[in-house]
KOLVEXKE-919845 format. One record per residue (C-alpha): residue in three letters; y, x, z. Coordinates in steps of 0.2 Angstrom, whole numbers, plus 5000, padded with zeros to 4 digits. Each point is the difference from the previous one (the first is absolute). Layout:
! KOLVEXKE-919845
ALAYXZ/...
END
This chain:
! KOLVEXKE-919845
UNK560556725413/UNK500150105016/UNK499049875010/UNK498750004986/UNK499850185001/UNK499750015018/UNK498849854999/UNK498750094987/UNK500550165012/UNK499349925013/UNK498449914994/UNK499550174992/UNK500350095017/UNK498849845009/UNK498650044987/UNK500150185003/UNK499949995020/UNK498749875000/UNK498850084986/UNK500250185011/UNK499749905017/UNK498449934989/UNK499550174994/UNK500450075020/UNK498849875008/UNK498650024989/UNK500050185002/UNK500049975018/UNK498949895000/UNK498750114989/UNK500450155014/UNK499449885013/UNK498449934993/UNK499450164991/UNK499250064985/UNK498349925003/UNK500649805007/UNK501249934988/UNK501249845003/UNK499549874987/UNK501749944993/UNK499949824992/UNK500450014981/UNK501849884997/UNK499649884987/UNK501550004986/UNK500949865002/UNK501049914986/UNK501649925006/UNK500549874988/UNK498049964993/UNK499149875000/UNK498850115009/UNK501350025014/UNK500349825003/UNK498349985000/UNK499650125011/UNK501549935014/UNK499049844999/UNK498550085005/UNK500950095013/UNK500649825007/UNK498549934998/UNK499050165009/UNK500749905017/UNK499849834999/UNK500349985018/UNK501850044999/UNK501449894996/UNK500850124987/UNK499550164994/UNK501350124996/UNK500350174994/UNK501750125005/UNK501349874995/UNK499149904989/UNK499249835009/UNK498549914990/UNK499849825001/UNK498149964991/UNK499249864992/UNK498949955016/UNK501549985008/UNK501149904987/UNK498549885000/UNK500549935018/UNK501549944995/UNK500349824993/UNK499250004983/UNK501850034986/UNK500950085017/UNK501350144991/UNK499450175001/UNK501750045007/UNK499649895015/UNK498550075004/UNK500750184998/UNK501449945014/UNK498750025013/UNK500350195000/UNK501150075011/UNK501650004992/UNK500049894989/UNK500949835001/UNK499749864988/UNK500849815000/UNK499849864990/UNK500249805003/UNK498049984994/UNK498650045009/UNK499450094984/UNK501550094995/UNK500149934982/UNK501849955002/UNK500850144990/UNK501849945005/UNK499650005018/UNK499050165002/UNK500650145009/UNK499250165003/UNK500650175009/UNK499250165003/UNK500750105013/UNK501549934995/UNK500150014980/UNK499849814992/UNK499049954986/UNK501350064987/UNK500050185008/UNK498250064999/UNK498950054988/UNK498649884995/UNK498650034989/UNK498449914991/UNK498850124993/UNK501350134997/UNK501149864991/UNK501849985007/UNK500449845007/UNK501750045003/UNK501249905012/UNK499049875009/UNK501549895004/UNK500349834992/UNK500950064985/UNK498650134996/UNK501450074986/UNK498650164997/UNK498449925008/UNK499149865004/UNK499149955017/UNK498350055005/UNK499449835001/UNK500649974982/UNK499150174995/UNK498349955007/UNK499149875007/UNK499650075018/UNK498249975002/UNK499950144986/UNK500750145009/UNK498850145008/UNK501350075012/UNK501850045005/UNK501050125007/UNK501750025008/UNK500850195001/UNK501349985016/UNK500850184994/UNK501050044986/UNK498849944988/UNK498850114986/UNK501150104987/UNK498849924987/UNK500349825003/UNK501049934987/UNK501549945005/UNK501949995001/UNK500249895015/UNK498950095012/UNK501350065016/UNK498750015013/UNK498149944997/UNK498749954987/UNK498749884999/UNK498550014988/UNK498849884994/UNK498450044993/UNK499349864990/UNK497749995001/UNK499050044985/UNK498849894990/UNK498249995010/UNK498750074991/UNK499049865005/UNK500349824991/UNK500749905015/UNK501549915004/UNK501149915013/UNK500449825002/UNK501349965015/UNK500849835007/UNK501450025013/UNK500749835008/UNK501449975014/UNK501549935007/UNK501449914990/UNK498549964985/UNK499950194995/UNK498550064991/UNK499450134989/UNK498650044987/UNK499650184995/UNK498550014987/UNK499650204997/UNK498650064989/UNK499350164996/UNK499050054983/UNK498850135008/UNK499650164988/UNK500249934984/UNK499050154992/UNK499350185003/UNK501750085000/UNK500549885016/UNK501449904991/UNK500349835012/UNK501649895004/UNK500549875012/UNK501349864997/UNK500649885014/UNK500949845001/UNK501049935014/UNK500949875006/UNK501149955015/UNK501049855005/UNK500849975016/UNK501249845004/UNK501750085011/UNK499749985018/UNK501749885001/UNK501049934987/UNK499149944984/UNK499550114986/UNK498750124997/UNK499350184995/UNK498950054987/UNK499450164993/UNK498750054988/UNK499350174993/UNK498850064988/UNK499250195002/UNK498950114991/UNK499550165000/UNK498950104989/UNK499450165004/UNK498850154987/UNK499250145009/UNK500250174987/UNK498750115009/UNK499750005017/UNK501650045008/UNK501349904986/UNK500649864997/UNK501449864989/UNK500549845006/UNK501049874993/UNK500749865012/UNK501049844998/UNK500849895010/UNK500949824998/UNK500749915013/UNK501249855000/UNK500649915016/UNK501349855006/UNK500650015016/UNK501349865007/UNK500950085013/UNK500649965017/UNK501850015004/UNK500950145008/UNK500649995016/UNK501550035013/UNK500350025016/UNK501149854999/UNK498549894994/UNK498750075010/UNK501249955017/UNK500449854993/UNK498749934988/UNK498450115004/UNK499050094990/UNK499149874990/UNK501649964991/UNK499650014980/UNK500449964983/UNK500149824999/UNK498849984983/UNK499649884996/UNK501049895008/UNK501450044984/UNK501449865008/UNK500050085019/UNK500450164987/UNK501349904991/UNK501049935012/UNK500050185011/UNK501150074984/UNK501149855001/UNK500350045017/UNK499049895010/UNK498750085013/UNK498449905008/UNK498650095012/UNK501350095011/UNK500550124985/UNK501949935003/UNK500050105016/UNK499950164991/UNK501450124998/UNK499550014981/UNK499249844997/UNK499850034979/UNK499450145004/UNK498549955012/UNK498849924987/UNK499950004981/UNK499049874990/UNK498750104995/UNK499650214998/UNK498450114994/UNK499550124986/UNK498650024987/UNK499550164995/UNK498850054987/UNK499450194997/UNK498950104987/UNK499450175008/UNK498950114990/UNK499350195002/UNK498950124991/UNK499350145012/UNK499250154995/UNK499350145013/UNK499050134993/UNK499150145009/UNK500550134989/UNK499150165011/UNK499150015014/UNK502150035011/UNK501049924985/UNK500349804999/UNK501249924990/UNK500449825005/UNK501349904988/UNK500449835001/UNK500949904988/UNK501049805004/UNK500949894994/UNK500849835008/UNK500849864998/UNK500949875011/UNK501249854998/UNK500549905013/UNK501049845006/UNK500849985014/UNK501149835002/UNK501149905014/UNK500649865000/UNK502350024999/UNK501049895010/UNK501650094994/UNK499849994981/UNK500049824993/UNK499149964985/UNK501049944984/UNK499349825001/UNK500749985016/UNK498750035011/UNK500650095017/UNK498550134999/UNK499550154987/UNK498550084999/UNK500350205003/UNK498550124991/UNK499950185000/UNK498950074987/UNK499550195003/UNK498950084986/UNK499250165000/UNK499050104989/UNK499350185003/UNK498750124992/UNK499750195007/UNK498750115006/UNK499450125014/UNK499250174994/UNK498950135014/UNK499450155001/UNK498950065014/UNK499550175003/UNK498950085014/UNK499750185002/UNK499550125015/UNK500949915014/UNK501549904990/UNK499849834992/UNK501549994987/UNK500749844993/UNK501449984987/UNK500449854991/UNK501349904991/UNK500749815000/UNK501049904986/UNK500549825000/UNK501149914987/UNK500849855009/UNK500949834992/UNK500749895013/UNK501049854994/UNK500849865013/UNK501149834994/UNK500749865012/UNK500049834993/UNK500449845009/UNK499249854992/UNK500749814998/UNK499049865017/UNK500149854997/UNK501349865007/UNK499149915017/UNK498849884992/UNK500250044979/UNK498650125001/UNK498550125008/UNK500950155007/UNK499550174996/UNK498750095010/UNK500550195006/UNK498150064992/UNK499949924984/UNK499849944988/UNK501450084992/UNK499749934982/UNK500949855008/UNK501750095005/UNK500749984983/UNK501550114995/UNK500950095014/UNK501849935001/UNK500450155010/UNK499950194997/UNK500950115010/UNK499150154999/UNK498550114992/UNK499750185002/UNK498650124993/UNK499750175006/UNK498850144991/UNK499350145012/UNK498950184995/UNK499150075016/UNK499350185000/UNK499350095012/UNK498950175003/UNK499050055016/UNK499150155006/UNK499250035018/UNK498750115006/UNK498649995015/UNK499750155006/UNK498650025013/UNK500250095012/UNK498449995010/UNK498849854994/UNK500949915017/UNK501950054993/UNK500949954985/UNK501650034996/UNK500749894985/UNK501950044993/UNK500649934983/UNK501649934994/UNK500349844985/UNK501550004988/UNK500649854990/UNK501449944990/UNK500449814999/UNK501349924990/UNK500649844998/UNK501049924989/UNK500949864997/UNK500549825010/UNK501149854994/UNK499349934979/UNK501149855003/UNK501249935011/UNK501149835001/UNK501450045009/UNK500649815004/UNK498350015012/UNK499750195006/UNK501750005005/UNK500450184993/UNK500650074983/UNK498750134997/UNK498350025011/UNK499450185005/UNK499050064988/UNK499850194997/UNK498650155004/UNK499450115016/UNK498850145000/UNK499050055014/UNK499450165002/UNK498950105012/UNK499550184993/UNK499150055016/UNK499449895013/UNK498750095011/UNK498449935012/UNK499250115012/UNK498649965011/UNK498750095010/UNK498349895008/UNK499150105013/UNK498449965007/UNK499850095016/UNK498549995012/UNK498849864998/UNK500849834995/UNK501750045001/UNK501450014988/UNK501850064998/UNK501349984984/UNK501750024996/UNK500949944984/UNK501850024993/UNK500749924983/UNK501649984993/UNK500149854988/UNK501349934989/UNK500249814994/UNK500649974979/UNK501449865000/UNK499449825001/UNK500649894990/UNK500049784997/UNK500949864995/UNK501849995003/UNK500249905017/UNK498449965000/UNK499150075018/UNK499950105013/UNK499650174989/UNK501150145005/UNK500450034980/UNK501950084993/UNK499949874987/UNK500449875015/UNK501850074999/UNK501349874999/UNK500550044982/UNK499950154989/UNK501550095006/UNK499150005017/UNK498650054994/UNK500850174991/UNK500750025017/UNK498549995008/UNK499050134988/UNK501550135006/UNK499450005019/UNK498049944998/UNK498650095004/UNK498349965001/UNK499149975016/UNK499050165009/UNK498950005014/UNK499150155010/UNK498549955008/UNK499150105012/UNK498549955010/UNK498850095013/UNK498449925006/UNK498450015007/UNK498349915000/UNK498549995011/UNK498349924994/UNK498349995009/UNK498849875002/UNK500649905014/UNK502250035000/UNK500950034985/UNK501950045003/UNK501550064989/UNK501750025002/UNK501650074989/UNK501750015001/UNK501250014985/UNK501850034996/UNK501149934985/UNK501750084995/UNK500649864987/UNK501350054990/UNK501349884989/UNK498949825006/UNK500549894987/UNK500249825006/UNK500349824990/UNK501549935013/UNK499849794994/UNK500949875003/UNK500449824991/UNK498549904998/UNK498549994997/UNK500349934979/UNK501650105000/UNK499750165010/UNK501450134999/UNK499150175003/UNK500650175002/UNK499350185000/UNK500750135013/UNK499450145007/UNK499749995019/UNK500050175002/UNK498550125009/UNK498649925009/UNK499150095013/UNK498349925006/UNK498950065013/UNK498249925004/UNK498450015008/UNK498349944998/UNK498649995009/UNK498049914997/UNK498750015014/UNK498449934994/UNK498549955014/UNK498249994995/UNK499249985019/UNK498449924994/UNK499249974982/UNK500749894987/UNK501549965014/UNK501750084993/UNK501949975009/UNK501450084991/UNK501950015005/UNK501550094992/UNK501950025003/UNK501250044990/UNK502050045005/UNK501650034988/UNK501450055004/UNK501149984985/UNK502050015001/UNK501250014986/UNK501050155001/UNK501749944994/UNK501349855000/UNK499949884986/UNK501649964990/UNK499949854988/UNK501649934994/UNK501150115010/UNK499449945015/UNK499150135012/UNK498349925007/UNK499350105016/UNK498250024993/UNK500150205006/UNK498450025013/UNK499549824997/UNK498149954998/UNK499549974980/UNK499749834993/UNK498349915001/UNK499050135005/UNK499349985020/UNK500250165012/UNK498349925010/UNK498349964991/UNK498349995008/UNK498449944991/UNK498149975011/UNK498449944993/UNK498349955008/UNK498750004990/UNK498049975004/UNK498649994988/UNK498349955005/UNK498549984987/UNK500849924986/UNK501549935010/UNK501750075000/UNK501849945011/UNK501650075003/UNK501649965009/UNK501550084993/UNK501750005009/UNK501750084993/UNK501650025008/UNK501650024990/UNK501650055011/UNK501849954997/UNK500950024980/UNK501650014997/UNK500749904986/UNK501950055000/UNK500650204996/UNK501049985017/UNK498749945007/UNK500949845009/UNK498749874993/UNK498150045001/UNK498049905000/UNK499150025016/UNK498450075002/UNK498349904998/UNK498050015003/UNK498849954987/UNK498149975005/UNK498649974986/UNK498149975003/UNK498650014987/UNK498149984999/UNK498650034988/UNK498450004996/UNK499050054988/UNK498349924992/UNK498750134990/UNK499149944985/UNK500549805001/UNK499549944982/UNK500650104986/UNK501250115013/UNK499450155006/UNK501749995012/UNK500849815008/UNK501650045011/UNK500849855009/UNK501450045007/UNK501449905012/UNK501750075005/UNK501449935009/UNK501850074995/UNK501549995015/UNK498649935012/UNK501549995013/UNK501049904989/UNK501650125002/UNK501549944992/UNK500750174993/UNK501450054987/UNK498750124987/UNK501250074987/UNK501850065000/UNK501250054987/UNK499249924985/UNK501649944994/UNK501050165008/UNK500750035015/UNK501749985008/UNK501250135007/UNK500249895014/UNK499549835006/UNK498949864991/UNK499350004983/UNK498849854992/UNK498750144997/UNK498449965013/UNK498449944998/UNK499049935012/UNK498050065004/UNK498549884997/UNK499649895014/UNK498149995006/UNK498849984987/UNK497949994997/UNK499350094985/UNK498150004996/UNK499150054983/UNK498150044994/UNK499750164987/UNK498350034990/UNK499550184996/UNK498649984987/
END
């Protein structure tokens, strides 16, 4: 309470000292320029935080300097649509947002569609410890379970979204989330045209990949503006080694009414469904040994067969672990329901009120193939299958308020979240007496399970309250300080259990409460002189509890506990994970050099990590607490513009990231204390090249990833790499029925670098090796043609 106390103390004594250094410099200045020769002072337009009209006015602002490679705004970078139109047509938002500074994402596609294999960091924070949002809908956790959420490229198709933006501070108090430690991206989906129109796209390349998007918009559909658009796409890739292949489709629409000229409801809908065979996880063991284009061995079922009875071909009977080292077959299917009703109402000339209402729905497969576990008929394999569900409603509700030099915003956030997860294993048939199952369906040929070990369910009630003020100081100065509150509770964990198979009497089940009564945000942007910028932010964030299938990942979750006497244990010692973030930067911007740079600090208290070991089908994972984290970085962007239409853009980034205490797991001590944390790299650089002339465009992009460590002691790591993309286009006006033709070409790994790309997606290891690698995409050619009518 004492520490809440001199907080507000202190904000109300910054507001006081700026507003009587305002008042002191305009009175000096009046004394200066007399009576008879007034200053002309620029009226300050109110801006509206959390409207649509402030995300459409940061796209405007990012589209206001279209020579520059990002736009941004105190520590708030903006990716646009021009710029998410030179990627590779179905490319991942998250992809293209990695080519900020800081940020650091990895996948073993060139798309980044894989959601196993996707990895993404932001100054440090994964995907499962930032917020992300769509439209002011929570996605929630981005990382494979998606227990609260579901991926962007599940929420939208990509081609649909207006713009993106990546906050590299604390994150916005209004952003609805649990899960935000350090950062938050928001997307912003487009708007219906108000012209009839559409958008037909074909995208083919390497390893027989394609995809179709088909988008079209109704125009005005009457006087009062009324207009929609729905879209269609498809994507199929085959796996750049081993045989299978990866498919997704989506469905988004999107209606939208004007109510008077400054008003507005939307109603939005999403559908997505994708199967995705997956490649298998590597070691260090099988990359010295093997290489890196060891896979699964579908569909070659016997070579699978005989590896369970212990005998080995391909080199595999060199490895340390040689059941370990390939599995029959693994992927996922995943189909999700996402719909929204948005209403934002200009209710006076400074009052808006913005509410959006969701709900979601997501059920998912994921299946390997067991080598341990024999089927009843005889077989020597079983086919393993996790089956998360989750089923979530809530709603986000606004206020903003402008008046003399303050812009107020208050607001709440509910969400009522189901989450259910069973294991099953599934009878295979004996070598020749049938067709095997397949890891992605269809699942109406499994038949009964003759295995159960476990299910569990958990319910979860989020609330949470925010209010912040901007206070501008001078029309140059702002000074913004708020604070966010919520309550999180979940309940519940094991609704069945087979003791004979989870190997314990009683599985953790139980409740935990997070709760954050205060959690301030203060930041201050400055624009001194003519093009130059200085900001400063500071946030405290709390993370609620996570929460999965027993055993069943990498998800620092207290339900992970061995049993549920371990798990009363752990309740008596848990808390949740707490961060400080505090970041100082500054920005440059003319026509010709463009230059920023910030440095941040993180004070990480009570990191919760997933320690795993076992395999990959029977994975033994356990929550502890690594103690305090302290992280200290840098980031810098220079941007040159020497001659029209010619751009070259380089950024570094640095972290320095230790853990702050010895690790202790199974009464052993493990000498993690001022070792570099897991997966994240201390060195990244990032260069572009770009040159447009008429309407021709190319770029070169090179990116360099520094050395990550994979073990908490830091005795095993992945070395660092360079990746270097090209890209040309050119667009055609008025060609037959189009009043825009873009052909476009680009080459992914155009050096043909064999790199490991993500770490850790099955957990990492305290010390040594662990099956839990994937390896990046090699060179590969992509090419599509899209009509604008």
């Amino acid at each position: 309470m004492k520490r809440r106390a001199l907080f507000l103390a202190g904000i109300s004594m910054l507001c006081v000292a700026a507003e009587a250094r305002a008042a002191d410099q305009s009175s000096t200045s009046a004394a200066k320029t007399g009576a008879a020769k007034k200053t002309a002072v620029p009226k300050r337009a109110a801006p509206v935080r959390s409207s649509k009209t402030a995300q459409v006015k940061a796209q405007q602002e990012a589209l206001s300097v279209t020579s520059s490679r990002h736009v941004t705004r105190a520590a708030t970078q903006v990716v646009t649509r021009q710029q998410m139109d030179e990627a590779v047509a179905g490319t991942s938002p998250f992809k293209i947002l990695a080519q900020t500074p800081g940020v650091n994402f990895t996948s073993d596609d060139a798309l980044g569609l894989d959601t196993w294999s996707v990895g993404l960091y932001v100054r440090g924070f994964s995907k499962s410890q930032i917020a992300v949002t769509l439209d002011g809908i929570p996605l929630g956790d981005q990382g494979y379970q998606k227990y609260n959420g579901l991926d962007i490229n599940a929420a939208i198709t990509q081609d649909n979204i207006q713009s993106m933006s990546v906050s590299k501070g604390g994150g916005a108090v209004d952003a609805p989330s649990t899960t935000n430690l350090g950062g938050a991206i928001q997307f912003v989906s487009r708007d219906p045209s108000r012209k009839m129109g559409g958008t037909v796209s074909q995208m083919f390349g390497s390893f027989n990949a394609f995809r179709t998007f088909i988008r079209f918009d109704s125009g005005d559909l009457n006087k009062t503006g009324t207009r929609f658009y729905t879209s269609y796409v498809r994507t199929d890739s085959g796996k750049w080694k081993g045989a299978g292949d990866q498919f997704q489709e989506q469905v988004n629409f999107k209606l939208y009414q004007p109510v008077g000229n400054d008003s507005h409801i939307a109603a939005t809908f999403d559908w997505s469904d994708m199967a995705m065979w997956g490649y298998e996880d590597l070691s260090f063991n099988a990359l010295n040994t093997v290489g890196q284009r060891l896979d699964i061995y579908y569909p070659n079922y016997a070579r699978a067969y005989r590896a369970a009875q212990g005998i080995y071909t391909g080199g595999i009977e060199k490895l340390k672990a040689p059941l370990d080292a390939a599995y029959y077959d693994g992927g996922s299917t995943e189909e999700n329901f996402l719909g929204a009703l948005d209403f934002d109402f200009k209710l006076a000339d400074n009052l808006r009120w913005k509410t959006v209402a969701y709900g979601h729905a997501d059920s998912m497969n994921s299946a390997y193939t067991d080598p341990y576990d024999p089927s009843p008929n005889g077989s020597a394999l079983s086919e393993q299958n996790y089956q998360p569900r989750v089923q979530r409603f809530g709603f986000t509700s606004n206020v903003n308020y402008n008046i003399a030099h303050n812009d107020i915003e208050t607001g709440i956030w509910y969400e009522n979240n189901e989450y259910k997860n069973g294991y099953f294993l599934y009878q295979e048939p004996v070598l020749g007496q049938g067709a095997p199952l397949k890891a992605v369906g269809p699942y109406t040929v499994y038949g009964p399970a003759f295995s159960h070990p476990w299910e569990s369910a958990y319910h979860t009630n989020t609330f949470q309250f925010h209010l912040q003020d901007t206070y501008f100081v001078l029309p140059s100065l702002s000074l913004n300080a708020g604070f966010r509150s919520f309550l999180q509770t979940t309940g519940g964990g094991a609704t069945y259990n087979n003791p004979a198979e989870s190997g314990v009497a009683q599985l953790p089940s139980g409740s935990l409460t997070t709760a954050g009564a205060f959690l301030p945000h203060v930041a201050i942007d400055w624009h001194f002189l003519q093009n130059h910028e200085l900001y400063f932010d500071m946030a405290e964030n709390l993370r609620g509890y996570s929460y999965g299938g027993y055993q069943s990942g990498s998800l620092p979750s207290a339900w992970q506990a061995h049993d549920q006497a371990a798990f009363q244990e752990l309740k008596k010692t848990l808390k949740p994970e707490r961060t400080w973030v505090y970041t100082l930067g500054y920005r440059y911007n003319s026509k010709i050099f463009s230059a920023s740079a910030d440095i941040y600090r993180v004070n990480y208290f009570n990191r919760m990590q997933s320690i795993t070991t076992g395999t990959l089908v029977d994975p033994h994972s356990t929550v502890t607490n690594v103690g305090n984290v302290n992280l200290n970085g840098a980031d810098a962007e220079i941007v040159l513009r020497p001659i029209k239409n010619l751009s070259i853009s380089s950024s570094m980034s640095y972290a320095h990231s230790v853990y702050g205490n010895n690790l202790v797991s199974i009464d052993t001590v493990y000498q993690t204390k001022g070792k570099h944390t897991v997966a994240y790299p201390s060195w990244m650089y990032k260069g572009r090249l770009s040159y447009a002339y008429g309407n021709a465009e190319a770029h070169l992009d090179a990116s360099y990833v520094g050395r990550r460590y994979f073990s908490y002691t830091n005795d095993t790591w992945v070395p660092s790499y360079w990746l270097v993309d090209l890209g040309a286009r050119y667009r055609f006006k008025n060609v037959w029925l189009a009043h825009d033709l873009t052909v476009d070409f680009n080459v992914y790994n155009l050096l043909n670098h064999a790199y490991i790309a993500t770490i850790g997606e099955g957990g990492f290891p305290l010390s040594g090796d662990r099956q839990s690698m994937l390896a990046g995409m090699p060179r590969a050619y992509f090419g599509s043609v899209k009509m604008d009518f």
